[in-house]
N, C-alpha and C positions, 0 to 999 in steps of 0.2 A: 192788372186791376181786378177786383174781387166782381166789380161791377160786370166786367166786362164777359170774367170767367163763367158768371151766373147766366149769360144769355146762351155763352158755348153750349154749355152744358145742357139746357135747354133745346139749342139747336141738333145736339150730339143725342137725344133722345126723339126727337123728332124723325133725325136721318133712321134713327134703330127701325121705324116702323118700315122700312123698306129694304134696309142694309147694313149689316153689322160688321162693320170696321173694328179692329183693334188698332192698338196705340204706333202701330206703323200702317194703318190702311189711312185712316181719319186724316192725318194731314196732304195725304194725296187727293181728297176732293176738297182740300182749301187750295189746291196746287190747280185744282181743274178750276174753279173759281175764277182764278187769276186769270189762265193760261185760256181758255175757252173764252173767244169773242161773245156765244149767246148766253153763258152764264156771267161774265164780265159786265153784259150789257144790262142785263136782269138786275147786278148788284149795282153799279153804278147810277140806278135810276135812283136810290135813297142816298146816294153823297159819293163825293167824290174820293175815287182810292177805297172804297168799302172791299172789294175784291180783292186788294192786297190786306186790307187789315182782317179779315174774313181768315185768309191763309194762315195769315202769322197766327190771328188768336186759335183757330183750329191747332195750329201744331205746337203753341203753345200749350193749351189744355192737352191731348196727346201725350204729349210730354211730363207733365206734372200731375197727371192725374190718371189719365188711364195705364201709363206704364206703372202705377203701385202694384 
């Protein structure tokens, strides 16, 4: 979703100001997200399963956009 991808992208400029992932780094802190109880717990306080959809949209965008 275009919606979705706007917030990524958003958030993938945010992470820039601390760490700069390329389009195989970026989906490993949607992988940390999931897989880490204290960022898991951090994301799941705005909805349930955000930490899995976090991952996926992370390596989604990765995917379509930063591998061009």
């Amino acid at each position: 979703d275009a919606a979705v991808q706007g917030h990524v992208a958003r958030h993938f400029k945010w992470v820039m100001n601390f760490w700069h992932p390329n389009a195989d780094r970026y989906p490993e802190g949607g992988q940390l997200y999931a897989e880490n109880e204290e960022f898991r717990a951090h994301y799941e306080k705005y909805g349930p399963n955000l930490a899995d959809f976090m991952r996926d949209a992370m390596a989604y965008y990765a995917a379509h956009t930063l591998a061009k």
